[in-house]
C-alpha positions as CSV (number, residue, x, y, z in Angstrom):
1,X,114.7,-95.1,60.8
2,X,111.2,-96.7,60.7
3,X,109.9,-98.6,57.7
4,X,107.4,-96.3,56.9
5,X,109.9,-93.4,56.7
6,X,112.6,-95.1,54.9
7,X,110.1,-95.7,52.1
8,X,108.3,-92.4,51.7
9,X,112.5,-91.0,51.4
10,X,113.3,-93.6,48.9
11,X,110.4,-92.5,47.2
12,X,111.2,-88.9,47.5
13,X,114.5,-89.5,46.4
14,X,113.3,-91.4,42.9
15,X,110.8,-88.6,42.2
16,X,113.2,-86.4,42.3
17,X,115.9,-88.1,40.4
18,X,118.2,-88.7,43.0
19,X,119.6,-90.9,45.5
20,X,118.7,-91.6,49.1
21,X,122.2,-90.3,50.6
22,X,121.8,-87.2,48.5
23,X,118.3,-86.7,49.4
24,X,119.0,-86.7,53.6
25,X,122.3,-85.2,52.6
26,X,120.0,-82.0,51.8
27,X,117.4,-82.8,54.2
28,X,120.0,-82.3,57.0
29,X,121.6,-79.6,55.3
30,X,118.1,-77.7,55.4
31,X,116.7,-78.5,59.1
32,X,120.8,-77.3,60.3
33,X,120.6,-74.3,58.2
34,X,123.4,-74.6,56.1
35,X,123.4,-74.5,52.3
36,X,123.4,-77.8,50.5
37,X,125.0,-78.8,47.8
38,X,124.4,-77.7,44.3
39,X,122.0,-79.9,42.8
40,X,123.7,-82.3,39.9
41,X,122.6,-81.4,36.3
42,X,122.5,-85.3,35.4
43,X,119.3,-87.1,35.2
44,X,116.9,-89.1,32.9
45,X,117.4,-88.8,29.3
46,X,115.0,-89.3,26.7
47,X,116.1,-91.8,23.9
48,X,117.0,-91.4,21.1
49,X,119.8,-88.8,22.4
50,X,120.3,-88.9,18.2
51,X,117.7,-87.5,16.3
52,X,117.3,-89.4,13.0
53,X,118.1,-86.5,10.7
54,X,121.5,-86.3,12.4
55,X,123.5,-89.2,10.5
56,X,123.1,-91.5,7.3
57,X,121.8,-94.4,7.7
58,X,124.6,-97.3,7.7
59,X,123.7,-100.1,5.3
60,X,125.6,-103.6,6.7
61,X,123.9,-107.3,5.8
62,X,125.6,-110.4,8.0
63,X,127.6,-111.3,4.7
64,X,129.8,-108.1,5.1
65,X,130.5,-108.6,9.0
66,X,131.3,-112.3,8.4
67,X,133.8,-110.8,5.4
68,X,134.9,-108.9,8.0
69,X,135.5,-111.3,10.3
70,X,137.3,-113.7,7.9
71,X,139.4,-110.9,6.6
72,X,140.5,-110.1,10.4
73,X,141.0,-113.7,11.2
74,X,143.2,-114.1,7.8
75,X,145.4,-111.5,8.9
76,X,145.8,-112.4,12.8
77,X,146.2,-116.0,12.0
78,X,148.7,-115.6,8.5
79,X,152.1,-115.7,9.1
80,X,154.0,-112.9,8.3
């Protein structure tokens, strides 16, 4: 396939959210007359995915995750 070609597809293929296999996969499909195959519901998302009335806000400082640390590390290391 010449230069030129492979990256006006590529291209192609990122507009549309896909990849290059998927987007001569179709390409083919259509010139041979046969259906393709139904396109995938994935794509981008826009973050957050969370809005930020959807949880409470979690209040942690580095003193509780060390505590929680040395609490872990007093029970793993402690002999029964």
């Amino acid at each position: 396939m010449p230069d030129a070609l492979m990256r006006a597809a590529k291209a192609r293929a990122a507009e549309r959210g896909e990849n290059l296999k998927e987007l001569v996969t179709r390409a083919v499909a259509h010139e041979l007359g046969l259906p393709s195959a139904p396109k995938r519901k994935a794509g981008r998302v826009t973050l957050p995915l969370i809005g930020r009335d959807a949880a409470a806000t979690v209040l942690i400082t580095n003193d509780d995750i060390a505590a929680a640390f040395d609490a872990e590390d007093i029970e793993r290391y402690t002999a029964p």
